[in-house]
MARVO-846722 format. One line per field, with one value per residue: x, y, z of N, C-alpha, C in turn; residue number from 0. Coordinates in Angstrom, 2 decimals. Example, Ala and Ser with C-alpha at 12.3 -4.5 7.8 and 13.67 -1.06 7.14 Angstrom:
BEGIN
n.px (13.19	12.85) $
n.py (-5.69	-2.25) $
n.pz (7.80	7.08) $
ca.px (12.30	13.67) $
ca.py (-4.50	-1.06) $
ca.pz (7.80	7.14) $
c.px (13.20	12.90) $
c.py (-3.30	0.03) $
c.pz (7.80	7.87) $
lonu (0	1) $
This chain:
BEGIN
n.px (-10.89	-7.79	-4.19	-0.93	2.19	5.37	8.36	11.74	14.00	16.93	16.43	13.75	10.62	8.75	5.51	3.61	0.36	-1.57	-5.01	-5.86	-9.04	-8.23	-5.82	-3.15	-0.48	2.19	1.56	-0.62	-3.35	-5.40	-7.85	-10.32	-7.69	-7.06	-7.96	-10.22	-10.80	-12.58	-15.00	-17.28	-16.68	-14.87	-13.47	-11.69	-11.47	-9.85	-9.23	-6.71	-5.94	-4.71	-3.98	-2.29	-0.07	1.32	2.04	1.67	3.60	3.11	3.76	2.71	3.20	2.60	2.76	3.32	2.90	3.91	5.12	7.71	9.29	8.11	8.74	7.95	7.94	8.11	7.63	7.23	4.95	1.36	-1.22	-2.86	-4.51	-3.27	-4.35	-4.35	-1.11	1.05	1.02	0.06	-1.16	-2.62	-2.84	-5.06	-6.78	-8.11	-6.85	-8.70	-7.89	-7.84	-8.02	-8.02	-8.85	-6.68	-6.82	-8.69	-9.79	-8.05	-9.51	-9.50	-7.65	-7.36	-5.33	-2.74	-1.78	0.98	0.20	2.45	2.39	4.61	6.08	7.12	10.26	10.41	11.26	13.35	12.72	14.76	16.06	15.85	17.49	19.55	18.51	16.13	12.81	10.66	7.89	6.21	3.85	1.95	-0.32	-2.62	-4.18	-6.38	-7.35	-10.26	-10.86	-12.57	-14.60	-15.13	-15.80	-13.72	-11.51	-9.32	-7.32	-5.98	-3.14	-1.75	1.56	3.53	7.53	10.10	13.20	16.85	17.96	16.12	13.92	10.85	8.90	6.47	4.19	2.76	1.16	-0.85	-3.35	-5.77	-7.52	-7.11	-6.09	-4.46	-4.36	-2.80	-3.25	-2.85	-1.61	-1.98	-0.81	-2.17	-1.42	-2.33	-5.06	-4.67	-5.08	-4.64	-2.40	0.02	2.03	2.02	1.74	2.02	1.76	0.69	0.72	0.62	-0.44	-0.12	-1.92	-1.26	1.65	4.06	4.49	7.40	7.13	9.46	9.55	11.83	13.65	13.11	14.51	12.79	10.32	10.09	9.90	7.19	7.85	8.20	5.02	2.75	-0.32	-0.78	-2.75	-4.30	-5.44	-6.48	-6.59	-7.83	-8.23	-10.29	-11.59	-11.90	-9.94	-9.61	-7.77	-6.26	-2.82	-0.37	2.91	5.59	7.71) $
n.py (8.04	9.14	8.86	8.85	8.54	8.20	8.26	9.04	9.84	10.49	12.23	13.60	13.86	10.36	9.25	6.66	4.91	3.35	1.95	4.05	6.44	9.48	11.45	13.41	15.12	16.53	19.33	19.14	17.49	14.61	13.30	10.45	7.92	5.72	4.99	3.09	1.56	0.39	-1.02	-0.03	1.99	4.49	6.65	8.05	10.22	12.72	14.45	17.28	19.29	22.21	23.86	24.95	28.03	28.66	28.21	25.62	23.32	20.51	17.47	14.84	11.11	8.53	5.19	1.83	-1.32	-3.58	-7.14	-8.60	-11.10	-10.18	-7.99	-4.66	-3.44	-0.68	0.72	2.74	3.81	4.45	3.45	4.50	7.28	10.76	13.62	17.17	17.06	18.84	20.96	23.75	24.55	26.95	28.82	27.41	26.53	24.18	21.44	19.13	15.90	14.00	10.78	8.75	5.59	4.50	1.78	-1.50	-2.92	-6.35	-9.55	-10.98	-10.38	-8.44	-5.48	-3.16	-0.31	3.19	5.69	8.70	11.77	14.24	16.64	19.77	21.55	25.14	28.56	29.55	31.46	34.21	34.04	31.44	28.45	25.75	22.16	21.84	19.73	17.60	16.60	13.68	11.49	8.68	6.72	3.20	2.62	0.94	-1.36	-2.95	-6.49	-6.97	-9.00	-11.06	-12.10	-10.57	-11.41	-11.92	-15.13	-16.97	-18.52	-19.30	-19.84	-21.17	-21.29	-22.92	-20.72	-21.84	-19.95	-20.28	-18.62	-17.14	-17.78	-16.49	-16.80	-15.73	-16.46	-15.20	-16.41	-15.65	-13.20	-10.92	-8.00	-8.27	-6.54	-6.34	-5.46	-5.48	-8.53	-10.93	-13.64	-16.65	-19.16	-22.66	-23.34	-20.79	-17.58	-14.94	-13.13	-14.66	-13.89	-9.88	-7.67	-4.89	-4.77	-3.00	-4.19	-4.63	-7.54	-8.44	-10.01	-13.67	-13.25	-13.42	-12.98	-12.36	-12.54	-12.42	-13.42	-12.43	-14.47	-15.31	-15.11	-15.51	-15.39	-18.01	-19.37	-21.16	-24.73	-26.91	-28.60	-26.98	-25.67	-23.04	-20.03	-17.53	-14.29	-11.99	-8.24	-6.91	-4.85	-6.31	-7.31	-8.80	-11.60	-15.05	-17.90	-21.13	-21.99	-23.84	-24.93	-25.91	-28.44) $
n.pz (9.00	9.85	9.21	9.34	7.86	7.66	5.86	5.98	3.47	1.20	-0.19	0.36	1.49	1.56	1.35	1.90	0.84	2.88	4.48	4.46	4.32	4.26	3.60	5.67	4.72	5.78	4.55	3.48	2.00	0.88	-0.90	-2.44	-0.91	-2.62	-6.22	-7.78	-10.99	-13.90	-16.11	-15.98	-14.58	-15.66	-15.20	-12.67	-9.47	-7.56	-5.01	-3.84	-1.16	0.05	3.07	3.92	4.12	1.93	-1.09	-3.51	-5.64	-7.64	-9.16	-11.37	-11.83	-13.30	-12.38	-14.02	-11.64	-10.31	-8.78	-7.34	-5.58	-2.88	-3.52	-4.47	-7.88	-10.48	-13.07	-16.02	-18.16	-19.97	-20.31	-18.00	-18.08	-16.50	-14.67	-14.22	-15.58	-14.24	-11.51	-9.37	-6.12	-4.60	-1.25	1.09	-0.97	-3.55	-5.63	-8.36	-9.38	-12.10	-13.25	-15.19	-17.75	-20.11	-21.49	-22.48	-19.99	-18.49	-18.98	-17.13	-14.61	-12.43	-13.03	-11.52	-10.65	-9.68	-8.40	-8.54	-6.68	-6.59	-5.19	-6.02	-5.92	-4.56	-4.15	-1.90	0.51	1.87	4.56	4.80	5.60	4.64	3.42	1.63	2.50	0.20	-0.33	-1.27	-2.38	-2.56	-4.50	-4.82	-7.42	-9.07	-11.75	-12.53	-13.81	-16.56	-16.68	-15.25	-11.24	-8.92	-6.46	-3.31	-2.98	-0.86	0.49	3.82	5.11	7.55	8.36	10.67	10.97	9.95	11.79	13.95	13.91	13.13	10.06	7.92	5.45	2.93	0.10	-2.65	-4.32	-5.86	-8.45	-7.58	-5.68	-2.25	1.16	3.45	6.93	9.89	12.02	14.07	15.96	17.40	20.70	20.27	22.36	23.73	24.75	24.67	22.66	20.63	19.04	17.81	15.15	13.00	9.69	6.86	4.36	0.74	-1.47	-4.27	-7.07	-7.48	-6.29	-3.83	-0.70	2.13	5.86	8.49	11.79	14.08	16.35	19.79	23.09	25.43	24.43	22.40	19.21	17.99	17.99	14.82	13.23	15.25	15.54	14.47	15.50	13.21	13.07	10.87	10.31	7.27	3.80	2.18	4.65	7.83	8.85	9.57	10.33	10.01	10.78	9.85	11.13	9.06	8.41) $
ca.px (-9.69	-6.25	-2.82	-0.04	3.19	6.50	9.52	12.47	14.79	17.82	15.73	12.57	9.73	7.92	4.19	3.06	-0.54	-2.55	-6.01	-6.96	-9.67	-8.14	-4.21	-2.57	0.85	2.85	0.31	-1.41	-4.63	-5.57	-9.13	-9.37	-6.48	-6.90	-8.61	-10.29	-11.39	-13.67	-15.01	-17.86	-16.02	-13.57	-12.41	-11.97	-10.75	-8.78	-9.21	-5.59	-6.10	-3.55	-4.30	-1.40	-0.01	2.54	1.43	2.77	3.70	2.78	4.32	2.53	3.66	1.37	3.41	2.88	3.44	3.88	5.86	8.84	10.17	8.13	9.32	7.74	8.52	7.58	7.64	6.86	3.13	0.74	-2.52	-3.76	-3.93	-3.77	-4.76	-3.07	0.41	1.55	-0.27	0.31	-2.80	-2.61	-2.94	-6.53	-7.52	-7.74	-7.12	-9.09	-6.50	-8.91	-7.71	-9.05	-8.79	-6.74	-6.47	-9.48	-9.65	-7.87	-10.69	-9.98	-6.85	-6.91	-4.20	-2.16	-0.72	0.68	0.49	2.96	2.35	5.89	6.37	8.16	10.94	9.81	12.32	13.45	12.80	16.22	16.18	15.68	18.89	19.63	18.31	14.04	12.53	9.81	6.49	6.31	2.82	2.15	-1.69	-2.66	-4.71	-6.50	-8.45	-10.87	-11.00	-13.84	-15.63	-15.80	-15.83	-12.74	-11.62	-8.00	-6.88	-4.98	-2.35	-0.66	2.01	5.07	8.73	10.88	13.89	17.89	18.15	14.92	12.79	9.94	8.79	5.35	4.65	1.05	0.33	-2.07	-3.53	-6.85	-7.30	-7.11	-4.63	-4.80	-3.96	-2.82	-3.30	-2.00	-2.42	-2.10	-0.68	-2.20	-0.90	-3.26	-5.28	-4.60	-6.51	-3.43	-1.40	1.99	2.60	0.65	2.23	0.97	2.27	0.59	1.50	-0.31	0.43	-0.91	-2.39	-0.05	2.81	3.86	5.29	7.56	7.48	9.91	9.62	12.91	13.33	12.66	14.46	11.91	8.88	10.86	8.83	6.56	8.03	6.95	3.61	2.20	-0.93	-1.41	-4.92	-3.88	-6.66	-5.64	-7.43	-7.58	-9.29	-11.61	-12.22	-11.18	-9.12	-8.76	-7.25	-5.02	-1.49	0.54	4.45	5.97	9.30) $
ca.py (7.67	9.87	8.30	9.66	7.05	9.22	7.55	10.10	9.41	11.90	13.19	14.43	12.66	9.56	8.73	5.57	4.90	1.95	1.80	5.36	7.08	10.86	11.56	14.73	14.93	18.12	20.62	18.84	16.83	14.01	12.15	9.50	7.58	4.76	5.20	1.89	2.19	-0.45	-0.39	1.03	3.48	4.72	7.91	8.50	12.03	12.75	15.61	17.39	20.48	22.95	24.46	25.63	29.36	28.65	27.49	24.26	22.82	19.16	17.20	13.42	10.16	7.04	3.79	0.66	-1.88	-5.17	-7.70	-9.83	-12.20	-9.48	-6.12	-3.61	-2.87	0.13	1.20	3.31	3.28	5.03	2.77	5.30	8.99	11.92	15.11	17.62	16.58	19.84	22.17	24.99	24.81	28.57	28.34	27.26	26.46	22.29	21.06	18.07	15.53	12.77	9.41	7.63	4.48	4.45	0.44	-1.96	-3.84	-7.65	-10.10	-12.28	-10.17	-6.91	-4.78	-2.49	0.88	3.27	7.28	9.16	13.07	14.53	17.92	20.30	22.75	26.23	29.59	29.66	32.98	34.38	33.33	30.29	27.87	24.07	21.08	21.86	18.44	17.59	15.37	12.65	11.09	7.43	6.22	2.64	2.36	-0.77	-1.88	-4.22	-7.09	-6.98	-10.35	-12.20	-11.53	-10.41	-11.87	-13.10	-16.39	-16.86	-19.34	-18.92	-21.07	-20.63	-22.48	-22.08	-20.69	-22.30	-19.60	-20.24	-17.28	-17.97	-17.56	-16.80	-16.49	-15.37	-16.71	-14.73	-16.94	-15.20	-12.29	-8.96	-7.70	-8.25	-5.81	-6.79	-4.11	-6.19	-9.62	-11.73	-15.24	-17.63	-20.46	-23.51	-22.89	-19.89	-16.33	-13.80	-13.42	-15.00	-12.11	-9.01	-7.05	-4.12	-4.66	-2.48	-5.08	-5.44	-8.88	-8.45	-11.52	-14.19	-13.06	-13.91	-11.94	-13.52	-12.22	-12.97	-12.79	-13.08	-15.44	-14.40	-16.27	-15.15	-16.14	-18.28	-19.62	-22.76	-25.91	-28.02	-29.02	-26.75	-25.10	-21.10	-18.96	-16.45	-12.96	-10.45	-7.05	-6.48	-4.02	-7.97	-7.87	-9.75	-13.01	-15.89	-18.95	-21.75	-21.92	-24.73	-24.65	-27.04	-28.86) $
ca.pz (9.73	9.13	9.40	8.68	7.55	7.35	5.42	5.24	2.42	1.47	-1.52	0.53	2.04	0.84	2.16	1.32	1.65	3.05	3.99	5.20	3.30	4.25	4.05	5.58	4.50	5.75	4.45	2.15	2.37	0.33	-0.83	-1.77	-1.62	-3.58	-7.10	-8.17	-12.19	-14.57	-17.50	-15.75	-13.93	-16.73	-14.53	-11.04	-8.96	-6.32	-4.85	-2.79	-0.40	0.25	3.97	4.39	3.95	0.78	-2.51	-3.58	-6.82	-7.62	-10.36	-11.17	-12.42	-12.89	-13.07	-13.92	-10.63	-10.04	-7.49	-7.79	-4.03	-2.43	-3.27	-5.74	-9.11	-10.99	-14.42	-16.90	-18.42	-20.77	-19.83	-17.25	-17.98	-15.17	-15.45	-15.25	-14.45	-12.78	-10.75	-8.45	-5.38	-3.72	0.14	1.14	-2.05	-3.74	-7.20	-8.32	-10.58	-12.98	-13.51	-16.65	-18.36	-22.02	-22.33	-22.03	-18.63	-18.65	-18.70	-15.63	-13.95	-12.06	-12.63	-10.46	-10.87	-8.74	-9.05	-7.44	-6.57	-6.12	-4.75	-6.96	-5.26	-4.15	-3.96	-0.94	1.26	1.94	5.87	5.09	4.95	4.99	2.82	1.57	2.24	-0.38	-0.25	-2.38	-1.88	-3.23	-4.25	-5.33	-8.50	-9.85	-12.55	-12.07	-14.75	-17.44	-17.53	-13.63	-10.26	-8.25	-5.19	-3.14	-2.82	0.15	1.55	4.94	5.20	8.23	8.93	11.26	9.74	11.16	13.74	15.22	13.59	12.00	8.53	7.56	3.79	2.35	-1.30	-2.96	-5.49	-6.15	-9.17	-7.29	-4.66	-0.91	2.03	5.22	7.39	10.95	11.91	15.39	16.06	18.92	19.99	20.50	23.51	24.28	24.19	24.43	21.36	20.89	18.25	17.11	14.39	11.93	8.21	5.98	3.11	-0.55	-1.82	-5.95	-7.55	-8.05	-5.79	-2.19	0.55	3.38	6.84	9.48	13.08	15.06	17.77	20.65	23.77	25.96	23.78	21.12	18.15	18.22	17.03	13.51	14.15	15.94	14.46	14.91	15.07	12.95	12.69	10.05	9.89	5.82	2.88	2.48	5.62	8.48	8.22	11.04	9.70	10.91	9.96	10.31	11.27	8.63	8.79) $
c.px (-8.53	-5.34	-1.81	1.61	4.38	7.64	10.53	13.64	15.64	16.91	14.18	11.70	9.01	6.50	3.89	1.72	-1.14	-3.83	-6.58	-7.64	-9.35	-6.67	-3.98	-1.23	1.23	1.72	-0.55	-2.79	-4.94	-6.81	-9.57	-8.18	-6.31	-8.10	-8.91	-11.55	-11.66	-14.30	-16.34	-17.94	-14.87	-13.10	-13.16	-11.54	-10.35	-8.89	-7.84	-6.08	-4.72	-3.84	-3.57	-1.24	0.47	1.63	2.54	2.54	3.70	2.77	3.52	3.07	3.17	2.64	2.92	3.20	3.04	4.80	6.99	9.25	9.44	8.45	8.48	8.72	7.70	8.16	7.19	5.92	2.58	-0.78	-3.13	-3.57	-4.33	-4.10	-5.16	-2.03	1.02	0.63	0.49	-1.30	-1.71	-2.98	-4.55	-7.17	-6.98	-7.70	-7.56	-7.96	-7.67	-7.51	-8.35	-8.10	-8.00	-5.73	-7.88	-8.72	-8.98	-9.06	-10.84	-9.28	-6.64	-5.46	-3.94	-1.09	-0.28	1.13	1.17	2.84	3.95	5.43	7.25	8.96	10.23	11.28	12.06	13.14	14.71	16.63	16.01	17.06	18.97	18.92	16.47	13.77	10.69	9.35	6.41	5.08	2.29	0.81	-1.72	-4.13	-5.22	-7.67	-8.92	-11.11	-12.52	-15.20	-15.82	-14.45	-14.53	-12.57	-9.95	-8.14	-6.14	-4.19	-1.14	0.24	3.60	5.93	8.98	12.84	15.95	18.03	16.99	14.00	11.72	8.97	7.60	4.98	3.13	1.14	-0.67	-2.23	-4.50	-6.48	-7.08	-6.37	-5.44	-4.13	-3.95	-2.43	-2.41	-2.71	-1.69	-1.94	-1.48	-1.74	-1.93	-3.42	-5.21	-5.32	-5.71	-2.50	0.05	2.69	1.90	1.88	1.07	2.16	1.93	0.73	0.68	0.18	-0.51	-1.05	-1.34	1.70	2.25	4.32	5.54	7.48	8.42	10.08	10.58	12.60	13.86	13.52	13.86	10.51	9.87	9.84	8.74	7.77	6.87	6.04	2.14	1.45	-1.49	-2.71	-4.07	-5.08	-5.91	-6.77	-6.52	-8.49	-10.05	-12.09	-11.09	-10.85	-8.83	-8.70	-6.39	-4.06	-0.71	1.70	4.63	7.16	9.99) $
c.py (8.42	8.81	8.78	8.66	8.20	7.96	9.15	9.72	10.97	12.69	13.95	13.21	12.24	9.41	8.03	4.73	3.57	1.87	2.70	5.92	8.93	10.64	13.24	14.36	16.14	18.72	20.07	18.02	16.13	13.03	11.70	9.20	6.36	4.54	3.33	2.10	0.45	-0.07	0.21	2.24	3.78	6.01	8.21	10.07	12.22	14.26	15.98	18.76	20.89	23.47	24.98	27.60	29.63	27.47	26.38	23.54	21.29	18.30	15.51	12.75	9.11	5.96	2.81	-0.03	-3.20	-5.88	-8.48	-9.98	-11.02	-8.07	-5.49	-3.18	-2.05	0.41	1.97	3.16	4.60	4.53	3.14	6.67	9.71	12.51	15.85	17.06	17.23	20.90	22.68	25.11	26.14	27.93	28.29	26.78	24.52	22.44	19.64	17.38	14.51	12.12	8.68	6.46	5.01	3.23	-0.02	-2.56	-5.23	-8.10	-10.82	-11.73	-8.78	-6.19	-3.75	-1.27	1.53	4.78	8.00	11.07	13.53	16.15	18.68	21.43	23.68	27.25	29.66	30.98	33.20	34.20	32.48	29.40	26.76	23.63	21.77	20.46	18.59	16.83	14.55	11.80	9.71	7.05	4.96	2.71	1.24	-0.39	-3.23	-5.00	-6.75	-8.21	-11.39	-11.39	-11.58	-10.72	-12.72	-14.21	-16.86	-18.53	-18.93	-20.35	-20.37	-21.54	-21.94	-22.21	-21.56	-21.31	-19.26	-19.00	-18.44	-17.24	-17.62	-16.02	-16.59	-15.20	-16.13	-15.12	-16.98	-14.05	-11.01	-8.99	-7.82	-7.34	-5.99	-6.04	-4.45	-7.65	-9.38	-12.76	-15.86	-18.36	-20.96	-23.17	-21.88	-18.36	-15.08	-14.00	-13.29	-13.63	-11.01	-7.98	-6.03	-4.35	-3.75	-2.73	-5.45	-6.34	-8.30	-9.75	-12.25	-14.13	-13.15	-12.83	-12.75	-12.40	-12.98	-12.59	-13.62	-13.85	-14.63	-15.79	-16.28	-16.24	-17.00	-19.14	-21.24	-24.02	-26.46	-28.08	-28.46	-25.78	-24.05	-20.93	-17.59	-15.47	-11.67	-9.36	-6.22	-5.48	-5.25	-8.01	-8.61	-11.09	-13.72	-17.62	-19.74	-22.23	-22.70	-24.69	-26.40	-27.25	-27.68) $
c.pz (9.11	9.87	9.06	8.83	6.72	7.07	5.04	4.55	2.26	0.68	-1.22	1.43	1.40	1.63	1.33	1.60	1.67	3.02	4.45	3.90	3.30	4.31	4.32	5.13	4.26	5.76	3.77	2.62	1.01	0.39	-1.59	-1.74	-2.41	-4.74	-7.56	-9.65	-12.58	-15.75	-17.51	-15.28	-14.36	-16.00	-13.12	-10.73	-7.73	-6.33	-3.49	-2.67	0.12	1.59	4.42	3.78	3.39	-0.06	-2.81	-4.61	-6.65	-9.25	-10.67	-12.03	-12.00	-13.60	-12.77	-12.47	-10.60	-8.51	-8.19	-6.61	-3.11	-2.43	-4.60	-6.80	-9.86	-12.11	-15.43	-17.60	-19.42	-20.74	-19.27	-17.96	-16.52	-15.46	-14.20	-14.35	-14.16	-12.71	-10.13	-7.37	-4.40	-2.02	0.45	0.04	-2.72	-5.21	-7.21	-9.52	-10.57	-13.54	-14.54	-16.99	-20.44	-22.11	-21.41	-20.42	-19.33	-18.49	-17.76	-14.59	-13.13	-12.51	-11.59	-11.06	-9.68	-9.08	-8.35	-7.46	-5.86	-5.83	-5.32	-5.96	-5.44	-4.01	-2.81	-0.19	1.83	3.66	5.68	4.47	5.15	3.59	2.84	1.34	1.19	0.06	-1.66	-1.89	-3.28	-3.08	-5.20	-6.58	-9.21	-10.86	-12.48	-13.49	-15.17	-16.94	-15.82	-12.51	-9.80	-7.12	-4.69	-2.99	-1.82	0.58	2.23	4.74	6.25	8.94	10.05	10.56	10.77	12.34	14.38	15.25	13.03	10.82	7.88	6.49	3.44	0.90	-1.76	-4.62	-6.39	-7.73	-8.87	-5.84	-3.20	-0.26	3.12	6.17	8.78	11.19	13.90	15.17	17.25	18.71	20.60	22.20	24.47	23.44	23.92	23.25	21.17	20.15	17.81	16.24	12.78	10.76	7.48	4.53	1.90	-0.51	-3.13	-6.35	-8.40	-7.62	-4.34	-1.47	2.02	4.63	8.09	10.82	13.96	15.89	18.83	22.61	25.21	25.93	22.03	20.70	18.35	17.16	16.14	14.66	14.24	15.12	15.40	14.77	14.41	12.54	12.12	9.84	8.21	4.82	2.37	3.37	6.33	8.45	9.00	9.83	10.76	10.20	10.75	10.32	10.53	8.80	8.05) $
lonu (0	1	2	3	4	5	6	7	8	9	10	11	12	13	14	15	16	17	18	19	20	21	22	23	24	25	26	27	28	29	30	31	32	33	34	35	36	37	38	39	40	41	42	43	44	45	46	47	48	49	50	51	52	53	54	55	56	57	58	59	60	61	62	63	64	65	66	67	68	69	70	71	72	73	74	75	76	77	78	79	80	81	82	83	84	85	86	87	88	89	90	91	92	93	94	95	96	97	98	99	100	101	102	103	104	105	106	107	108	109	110	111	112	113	114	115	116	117	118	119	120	121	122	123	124	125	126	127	128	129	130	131	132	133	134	135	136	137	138	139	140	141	142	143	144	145	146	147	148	149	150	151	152	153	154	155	156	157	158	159	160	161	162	163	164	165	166	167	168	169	170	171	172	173	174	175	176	177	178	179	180	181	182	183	184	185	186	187	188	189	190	191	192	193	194	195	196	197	198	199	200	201	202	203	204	205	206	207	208	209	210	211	212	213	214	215	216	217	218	219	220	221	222	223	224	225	226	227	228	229	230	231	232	233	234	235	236	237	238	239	240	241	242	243	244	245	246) $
């Protein structure tokens, strides 16, 4: 499956990846994209393809990551190594980059990193004028705990908020990160879905993430009570649950 997830920022472009196993980005080509290491699988590899017709410099940086109310935080790290952390791939031609392990695994907790491949400037050709947008390409990274099995935890739980949105908040209270690729609401008795929305959303073990979906005065949101079918397509697998609207 390719995808391709464009964020343009003043400083170049970001790609931020979810659950495709191939990324193009611009010229580039990326496989996999998400390295998952153990203390039986102490180094992974990533292999990036150049297909384009200009060589292209590639700078990395593995950071730590975590959550706080929902949002990512990144930091500074020494627990993974890369290798190498800049390259030059010629046109047609791939460099492979290795991922290793230099700290044991936690014994009960996955962790979460997250490696970012930046794009280093290029000399411009002398026709060429304006702003050079770079690639900035974003892969998640886990280590799987040492000592027992990995697995989320989940609780849905959704209000409605004073102006009549509503507020649905996924607990992940398991040891290893969830991915919620899109979900679907029903409401009771019915087969068409009140909402369908794609997220793309980790939640990491131990942190929540709220979603809110405006009101709508069309289709405006169920009153307390009333208990949803919610079906999420996730990297677990698929997810139908029922989610109750609390006061």
């Amino acid at each position: 499956m390719l995808m391709r997830l464009l964020i343009q920022a003043t400083c170049g472009l970001y790609f931020l990846l979810t659950g495709v196993t191939v990324l193009s980005a611009g010229s580039l080509g990326v496989s996999p994209v998400r390295v998952d290491l153990s203390t039986s699988q102490q180094v992974g590899a990533i292999t990036v393809n150049n297909p384009g017709t200009e060589p292209v410099s590639m700078q990395l940086e593995l950071m730590n990551w975590s959550q706080q109310e929902g949002k990512d935080i990144f930091s500074a790290t020494r627990e993974v190594l890369v290798n190498p952390p800049i390259f030059t791939i010629p046109p047609g031609e791939s460099q492979l980059i290795r991922v290793g392990l230099r700290r044991a695994p936690d014994a009960q907790l996955e962790l979460s990193y997250r490696l970012f491949l930046q794009e280093l400037p290029s000399s411009l050709r002398p026709e060429l004028t304006g702003a050079q947008m770079l690639m900035r390409i974003s892969l998640p990274v886990f280590i799987l705990p040492n000592k027992v099995e990995t697995r989320p935890v989940l609780r849905w739980q959704a209000t409605r908020t004073p102006q009549g949105a509503l507020k649905l908040n996924l607990t992940n209270n398991g040891n290893n990160h969830i991915q919620i690729r899109n979900f679907k609401l029903l409401l009771p008795g019915k087969n068409k879905p009140w909402v369908t929305q794609e997220t793309f959303k980790y939640v990491l073990p131990g942190q929540s993430y709220d979603l809110i979906i405006p009101a709508d005065l069309e289709n405006p949101a169920p009153s307390s009570g009333t208990a949803l079918q919610l079906i999420a397509q996730s990297d677990a697998g698929v997810i139908e649950t029922e989610v109750m609207i609390v006061p």
